[in-house]
C-alpha positions as CSV (number, residue, x, y, z in Angstrom):
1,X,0.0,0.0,0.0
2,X,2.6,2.5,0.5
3,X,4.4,2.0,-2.9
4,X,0.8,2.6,-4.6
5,X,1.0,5.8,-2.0
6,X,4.2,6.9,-3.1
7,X,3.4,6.3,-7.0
8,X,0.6,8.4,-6.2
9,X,2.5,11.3,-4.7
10,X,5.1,10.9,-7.4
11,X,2.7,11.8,-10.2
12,X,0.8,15.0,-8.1
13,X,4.2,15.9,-7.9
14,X,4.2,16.7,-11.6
15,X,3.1,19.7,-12.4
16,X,2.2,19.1,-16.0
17,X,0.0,16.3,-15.8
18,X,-3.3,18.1,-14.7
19,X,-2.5,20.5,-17.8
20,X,-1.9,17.2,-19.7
21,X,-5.0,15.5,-18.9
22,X,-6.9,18.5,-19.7
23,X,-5.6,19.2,-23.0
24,X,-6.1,15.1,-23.5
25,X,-10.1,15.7,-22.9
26,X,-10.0,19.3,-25.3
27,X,-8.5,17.9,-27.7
28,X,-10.2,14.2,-27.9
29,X,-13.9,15.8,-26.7
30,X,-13.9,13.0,-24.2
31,X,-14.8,13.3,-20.4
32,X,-12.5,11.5,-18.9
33,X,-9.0,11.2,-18.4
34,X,-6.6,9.6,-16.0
35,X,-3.0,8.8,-15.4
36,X,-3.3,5.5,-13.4
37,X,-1.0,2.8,-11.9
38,X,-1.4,-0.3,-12.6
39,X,0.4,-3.7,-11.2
40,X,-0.2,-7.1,-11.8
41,X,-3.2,-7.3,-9.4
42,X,-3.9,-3.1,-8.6
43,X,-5.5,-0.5,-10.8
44,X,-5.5,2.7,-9.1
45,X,-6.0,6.5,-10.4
46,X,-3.2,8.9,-9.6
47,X,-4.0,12.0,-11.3
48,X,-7.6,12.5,-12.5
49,X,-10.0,15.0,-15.0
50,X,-13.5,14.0,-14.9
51,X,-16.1,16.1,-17.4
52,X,-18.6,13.4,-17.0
53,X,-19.3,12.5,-13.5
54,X,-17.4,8.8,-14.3
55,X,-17.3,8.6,-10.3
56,X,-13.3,7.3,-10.0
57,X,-11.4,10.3,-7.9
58,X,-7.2,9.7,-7.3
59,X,-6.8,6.8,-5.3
60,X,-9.9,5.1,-6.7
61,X,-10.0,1.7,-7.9
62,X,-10.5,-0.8,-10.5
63,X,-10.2,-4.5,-10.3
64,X,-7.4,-4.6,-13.0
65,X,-8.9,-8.0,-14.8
66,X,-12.1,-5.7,-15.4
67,X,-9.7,-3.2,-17.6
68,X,-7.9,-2.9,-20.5
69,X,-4.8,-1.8,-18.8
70,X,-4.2,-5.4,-17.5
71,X,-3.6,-6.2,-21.4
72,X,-1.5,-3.2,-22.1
73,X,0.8,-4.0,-19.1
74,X,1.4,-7.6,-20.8
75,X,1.8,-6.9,-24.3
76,X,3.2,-3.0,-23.9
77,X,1.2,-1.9,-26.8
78,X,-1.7,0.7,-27.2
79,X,-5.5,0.3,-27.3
80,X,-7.2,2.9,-29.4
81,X,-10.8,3.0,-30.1
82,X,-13.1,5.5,-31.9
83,X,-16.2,3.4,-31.8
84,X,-17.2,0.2,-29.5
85,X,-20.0,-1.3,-30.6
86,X,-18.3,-0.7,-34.9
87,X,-15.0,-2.6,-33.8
88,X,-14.5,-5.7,-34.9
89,X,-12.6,-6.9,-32.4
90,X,-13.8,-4.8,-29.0
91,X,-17.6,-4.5,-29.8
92,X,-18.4,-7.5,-27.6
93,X,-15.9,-6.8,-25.4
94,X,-16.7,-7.1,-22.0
95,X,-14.6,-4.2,-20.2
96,X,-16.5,-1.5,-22.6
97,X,-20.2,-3.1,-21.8
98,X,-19.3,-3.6,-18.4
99,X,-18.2,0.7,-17.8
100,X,-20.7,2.1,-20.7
101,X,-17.8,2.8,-23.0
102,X,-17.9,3.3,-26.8
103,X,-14.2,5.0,-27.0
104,X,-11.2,4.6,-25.2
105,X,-7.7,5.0,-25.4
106,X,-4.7,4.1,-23.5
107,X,-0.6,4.3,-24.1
108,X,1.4,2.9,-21.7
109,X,3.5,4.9,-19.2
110,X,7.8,3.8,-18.7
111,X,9.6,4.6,-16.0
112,X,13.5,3.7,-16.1
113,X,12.4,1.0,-19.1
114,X,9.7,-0.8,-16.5
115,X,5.9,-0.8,-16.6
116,X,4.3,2.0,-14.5
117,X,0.7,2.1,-15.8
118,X,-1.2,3.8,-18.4
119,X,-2.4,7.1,-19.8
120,X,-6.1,7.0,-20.3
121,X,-9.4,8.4,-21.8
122,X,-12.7,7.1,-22.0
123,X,-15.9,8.4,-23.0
124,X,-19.9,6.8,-23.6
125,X,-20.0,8.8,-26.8
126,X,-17.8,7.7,-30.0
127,X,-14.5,10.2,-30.6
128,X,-12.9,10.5,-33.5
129,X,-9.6,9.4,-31.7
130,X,-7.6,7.9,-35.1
131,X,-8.8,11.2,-37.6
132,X,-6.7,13.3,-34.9
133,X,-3.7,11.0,-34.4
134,X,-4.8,11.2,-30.9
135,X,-2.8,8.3,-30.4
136,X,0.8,9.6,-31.6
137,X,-0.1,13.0,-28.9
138,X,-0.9,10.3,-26.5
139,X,2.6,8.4,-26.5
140,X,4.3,12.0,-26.3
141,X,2.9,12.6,-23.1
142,X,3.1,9.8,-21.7
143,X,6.7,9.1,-22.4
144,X,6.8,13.0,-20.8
145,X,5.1,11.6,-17.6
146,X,7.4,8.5,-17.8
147,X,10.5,10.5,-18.1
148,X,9.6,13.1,-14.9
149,X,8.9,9.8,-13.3
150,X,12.4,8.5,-14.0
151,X,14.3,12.0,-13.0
152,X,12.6,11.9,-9.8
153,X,13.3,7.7,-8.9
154,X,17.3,9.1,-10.1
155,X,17.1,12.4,-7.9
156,X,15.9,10.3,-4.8
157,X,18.6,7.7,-5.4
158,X,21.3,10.7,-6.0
159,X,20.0,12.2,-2.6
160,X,20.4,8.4,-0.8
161,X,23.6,8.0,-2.0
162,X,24.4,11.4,-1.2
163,X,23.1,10.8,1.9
164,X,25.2,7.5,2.7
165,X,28.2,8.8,1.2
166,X,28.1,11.8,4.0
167,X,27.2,9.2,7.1
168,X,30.3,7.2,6.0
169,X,31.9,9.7,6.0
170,X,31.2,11.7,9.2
171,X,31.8,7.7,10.7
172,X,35.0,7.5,9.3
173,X,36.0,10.9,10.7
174,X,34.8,10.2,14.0
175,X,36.6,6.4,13.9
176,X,39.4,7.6,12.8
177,X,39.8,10.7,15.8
178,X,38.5,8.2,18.0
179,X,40.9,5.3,17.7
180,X,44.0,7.7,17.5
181,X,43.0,9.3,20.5
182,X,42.4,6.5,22.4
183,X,45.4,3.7,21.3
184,X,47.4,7.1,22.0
185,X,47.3,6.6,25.9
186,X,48.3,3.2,26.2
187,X,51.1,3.1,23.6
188,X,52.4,6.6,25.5
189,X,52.3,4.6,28.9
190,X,54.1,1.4,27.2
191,X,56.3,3.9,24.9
192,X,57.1,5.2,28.7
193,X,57.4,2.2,30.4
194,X,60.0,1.2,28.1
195,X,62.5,4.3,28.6
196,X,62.1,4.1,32.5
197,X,63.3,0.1,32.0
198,X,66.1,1.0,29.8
199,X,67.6,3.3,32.6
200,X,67.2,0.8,35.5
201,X,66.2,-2.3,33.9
202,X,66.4,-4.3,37.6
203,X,65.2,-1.7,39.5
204,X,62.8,-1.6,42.8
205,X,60.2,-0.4,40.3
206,X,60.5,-2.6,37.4
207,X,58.1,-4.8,38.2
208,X,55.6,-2.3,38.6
209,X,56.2,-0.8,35.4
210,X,56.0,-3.9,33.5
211,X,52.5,-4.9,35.2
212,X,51.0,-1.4,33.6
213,X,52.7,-2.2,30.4
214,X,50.7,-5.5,30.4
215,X,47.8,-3.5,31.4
216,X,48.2,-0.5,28.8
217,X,48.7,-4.0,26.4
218,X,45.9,-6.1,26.9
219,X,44.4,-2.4,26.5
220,X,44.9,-2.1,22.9
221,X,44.2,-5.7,22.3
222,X,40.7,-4.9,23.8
223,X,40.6,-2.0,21.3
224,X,41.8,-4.0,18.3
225,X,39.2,-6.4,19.4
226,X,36.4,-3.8,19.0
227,X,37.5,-2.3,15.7
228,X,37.7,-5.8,14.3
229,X,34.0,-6.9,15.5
230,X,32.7,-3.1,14.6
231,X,34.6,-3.7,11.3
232,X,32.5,-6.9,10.8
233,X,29.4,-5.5,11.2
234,X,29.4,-2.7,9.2
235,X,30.9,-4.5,5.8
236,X,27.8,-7.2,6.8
237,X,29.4,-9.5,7.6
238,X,27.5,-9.9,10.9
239,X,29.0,-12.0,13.8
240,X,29.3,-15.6,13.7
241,X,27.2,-17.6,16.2
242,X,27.1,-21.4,17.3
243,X,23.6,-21.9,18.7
244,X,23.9,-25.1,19.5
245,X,23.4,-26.4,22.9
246,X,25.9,-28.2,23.7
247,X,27.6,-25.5,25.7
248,X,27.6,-24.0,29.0
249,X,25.8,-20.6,29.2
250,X,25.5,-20.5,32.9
251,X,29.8,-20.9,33.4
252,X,30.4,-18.6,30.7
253,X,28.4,-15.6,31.9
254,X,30.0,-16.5,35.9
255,X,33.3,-16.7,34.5
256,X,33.0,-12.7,33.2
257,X,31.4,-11.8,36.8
258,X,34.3,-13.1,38.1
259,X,37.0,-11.7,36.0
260,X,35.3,-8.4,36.5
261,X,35.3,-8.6,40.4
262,X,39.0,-9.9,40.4
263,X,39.8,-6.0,38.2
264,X,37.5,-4.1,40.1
265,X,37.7,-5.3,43.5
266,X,36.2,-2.1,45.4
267,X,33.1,-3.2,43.8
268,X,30.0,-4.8,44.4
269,X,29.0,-7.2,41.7
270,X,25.7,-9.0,42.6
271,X,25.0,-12.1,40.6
272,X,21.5,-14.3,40.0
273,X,22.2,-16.9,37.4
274,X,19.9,-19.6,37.0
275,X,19.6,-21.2,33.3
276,X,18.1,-24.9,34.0
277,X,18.1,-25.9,30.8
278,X,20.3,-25.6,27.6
279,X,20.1,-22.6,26.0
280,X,20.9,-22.4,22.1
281,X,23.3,-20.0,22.1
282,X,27.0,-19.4,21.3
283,X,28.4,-18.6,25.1
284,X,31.5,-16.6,24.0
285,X,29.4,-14.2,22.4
286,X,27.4,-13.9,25.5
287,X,29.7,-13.7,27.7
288,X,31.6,-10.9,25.2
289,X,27.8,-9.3,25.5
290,X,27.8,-9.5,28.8
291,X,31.0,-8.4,29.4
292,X,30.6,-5.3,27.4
293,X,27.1,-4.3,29.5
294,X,28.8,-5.0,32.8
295,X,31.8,-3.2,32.3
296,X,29.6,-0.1,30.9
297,X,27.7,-0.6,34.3
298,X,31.0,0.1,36.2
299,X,32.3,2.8,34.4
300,X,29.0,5.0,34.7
301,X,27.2,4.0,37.5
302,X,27.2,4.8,41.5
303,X,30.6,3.9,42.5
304,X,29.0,2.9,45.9
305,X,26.1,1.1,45.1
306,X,26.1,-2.3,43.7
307,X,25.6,-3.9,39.8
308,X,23.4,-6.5,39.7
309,X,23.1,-9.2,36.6
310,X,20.3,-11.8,36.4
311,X,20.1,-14.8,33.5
312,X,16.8,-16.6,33.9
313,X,14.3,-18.1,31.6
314,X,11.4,-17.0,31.9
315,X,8.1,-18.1,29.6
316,X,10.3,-19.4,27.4
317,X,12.3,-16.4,26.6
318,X,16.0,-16.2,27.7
319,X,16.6,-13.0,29.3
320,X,20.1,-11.5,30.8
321,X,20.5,-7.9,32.2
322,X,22.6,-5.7,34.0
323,X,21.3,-3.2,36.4
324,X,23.3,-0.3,38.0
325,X,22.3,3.3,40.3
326,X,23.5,6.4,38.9
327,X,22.5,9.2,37.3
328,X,20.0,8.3,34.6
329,X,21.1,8.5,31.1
330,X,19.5,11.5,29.1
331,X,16.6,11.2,26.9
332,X,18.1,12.1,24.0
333,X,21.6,10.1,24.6
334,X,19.1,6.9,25.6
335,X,17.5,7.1,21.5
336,X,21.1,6.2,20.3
337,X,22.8,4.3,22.6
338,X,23.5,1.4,20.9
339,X,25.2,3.4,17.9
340,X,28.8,3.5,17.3
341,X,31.0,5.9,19.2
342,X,27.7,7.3,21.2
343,X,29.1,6.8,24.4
344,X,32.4,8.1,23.4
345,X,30.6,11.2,22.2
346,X,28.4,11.7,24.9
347,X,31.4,11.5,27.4
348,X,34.2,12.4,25.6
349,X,36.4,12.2,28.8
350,X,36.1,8.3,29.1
351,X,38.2,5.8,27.7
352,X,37.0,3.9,25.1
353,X,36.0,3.4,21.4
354,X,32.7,3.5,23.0
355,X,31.8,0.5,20.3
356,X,31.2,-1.5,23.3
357,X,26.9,-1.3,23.9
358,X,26.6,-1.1,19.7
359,X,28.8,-4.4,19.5
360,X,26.5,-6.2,22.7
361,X,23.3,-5.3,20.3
362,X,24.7,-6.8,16.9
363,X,25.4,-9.6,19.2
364,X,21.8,-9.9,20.2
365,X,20.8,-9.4,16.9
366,X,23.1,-12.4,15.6
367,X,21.2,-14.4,18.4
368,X,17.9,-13.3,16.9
369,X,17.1,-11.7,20.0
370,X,17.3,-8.0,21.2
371,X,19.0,-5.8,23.6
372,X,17.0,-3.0,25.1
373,X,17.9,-0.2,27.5
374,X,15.8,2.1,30.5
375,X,17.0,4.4,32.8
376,X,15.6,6.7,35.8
377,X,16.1,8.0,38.5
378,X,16.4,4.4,40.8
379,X,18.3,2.3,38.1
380,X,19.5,2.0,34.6
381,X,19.2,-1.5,33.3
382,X,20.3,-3.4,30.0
383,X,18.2,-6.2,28.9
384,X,19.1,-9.2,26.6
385,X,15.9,-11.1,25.7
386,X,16.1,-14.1,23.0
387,X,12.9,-16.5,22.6
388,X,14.1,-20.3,22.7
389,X,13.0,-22.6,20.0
390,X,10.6,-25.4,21.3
């Protein structure tokens, strides 16, 4: 219904085609005229003149077996008519008896080289369409209509591409100032590192400097890991899921609660994980989902208040969230959470890509489930649901 919509608007949106269809009925003498649409099962009027009270407005309908047009879309050849009921091949014709018709004429209508309809006139009375090579004027404006058609299908898809070309490029920008910005801190601190060890390689505080180089290391790797996923994703290649189940959801997603406690000690991780059954999932993508949402959960909520995460089925619907205090998360921040760099940009002072919550939702996504996100004043929660098979 909304292409036949859109056809619609297309042709109001030329100018000439009232004038067209008016000239059509002055010069013919015929009452009726009609640019209309026509499909392999639709016949609907986008531009209308009506002299004679015929009763279809734009937007009306025909059943399109109960027309010519139906024809003319097949064979892509003109139906001219001066007199019904003298024509040896459409005087028993059942569309003419069955609308009162003794002449007609319709050419059809191209738009990039494909069907669009037909350019029509009928009338009760006879006209002397073939005496005023009504059918030659015919074919001129309706490969006029077909043409405006074409230039506004190539001006749309000029104005998409356009349109693409300058998000790509805007995310390009922002990757590119992004990523520098942030593989710039830890390769400093290592670059550091490295010039404090070559002055007192056995030092008292070697050992400390080489644990933050492996920190500032595994720190990029994380980073890497992003781009790589994020890369994935946007060239379409999606994520690759086993969901299978034969695995281990539960020990996955407790294995991440754990790693996380053991790096943030001073803080309270709460966890209610209670998956009975197997789950078809792939459980290093959950747990890389899970991950992600938890350690977003640290970084921006209530340093004193705990995060909680729950895995449960429920109704048969796998469902995992994280829930932390804090200040809620604006409105308008909240509508594009999960898109790439949006924490990054809304908190430019963090550290990371901030690809993090927009990888956790391609990973729903790849489970055929979704990830949605609320926030107020008491708690802001992150919630994986996926339906299980039966």
């Amino acid at each position: 219904m909304t292409e036949i919509a859109d056809d619609i608007a297309a042709i109001a949106s030329i100018g000439l085609v009232p004038r067209i269809l008016q000239n059509i009925c002055r010069l013919t003498g015929m009452g009726y005229a009609v640019v209309a649409r026509v499909t392999a099962d639709r016949w609907v009027a986008c531009a209308v003149a009506d002299d004679i009270n015929f009763g279809l407005p734009v937007g009306g309908e025909l059943k399109v077996e109960t027309t010519l047009c139906g024809e003319i879309r097949d064979h892509h050849r003109s139906v001219v008519i001066d007199h019904v009921a003298a024509d040896p091949v459409y005087s028993n014709h059942p569309t003419p008896a069955m609308y009162g018709l003794q002449s007609y004429i319709a050419v059809p209508i191209f738009r990039r080289g494909e069907f669009f309809g037909t350019l029509c006139a009928i009338d009760p009375a006879p006209a002397p369409l073939t005496d005023r090579d009504a059918q030659e004027t015919f074919e001129i404006f309706a490969e006029l209509i077909g043409q405006k058609l074409a230039d506004q299908q190539q001006l749309a898809l000029s104005q998409a591409a356009l349109s693409d070309e300058r998000a790509g490029s805007e995310l390009r920008e922002q990757f590119i100032a992004v990523l520098g910005h942030d593989l710039r801190n830890p390769l400093a601190a290592i670059e550091g590192g490295v010039r404090l060890l070559r002055k007192d390689p056995t030092g008292p505080k070697s050992g400390w400097i080489l644990g933050q180089m492996e920190t500032s290391t595994a720190r990029m790797a994380g980073l890497i890991s992003d781009v790589m996923d994020f890369a994935r994703a946007r060239l379409g290649g999606g994520f690759n899921v086993d969901l299978s189940l034969e695995n281990d959801v539960g020990s996955a997603l407790l294995d991440v609660v754990s790693e996380l406690r053991t790096a943030h000690p001073e803080r309270i991780i709460e966890a209610d994980v209670d998956i009975p059954t197997p789950v078809p999932a792939d459980p290093a993508r959950l747990a890389q989902l899970l991950s992600n949402l938890l350690a977003n959960a640290l970084t921006h909520g209530a340093g004193d208040a705990p995060v909680s995460v729950e895995a449960k089925i429920v109704n048969g619907v796998f469902e995992l969230s994280v829930a932390n205090q804090g200040p809620p998360i604006p409105r308008e921040t909240l509508a594009r959470l999960f898109q790439p760099f949006e924490r990054a940009a809304a908190k430019p002072t963090q550290q990371g890509l901030g690809l993090g919550l927009y990888i956790a939702s391609e990973i729903a996504r790849a489970h055929n489930g979704n990830l949605r996100a609320s926030s107020d004043a008491t708690e802001t929660r992150f919630t994986f649901r996926m339906p299980l098979e039966n």
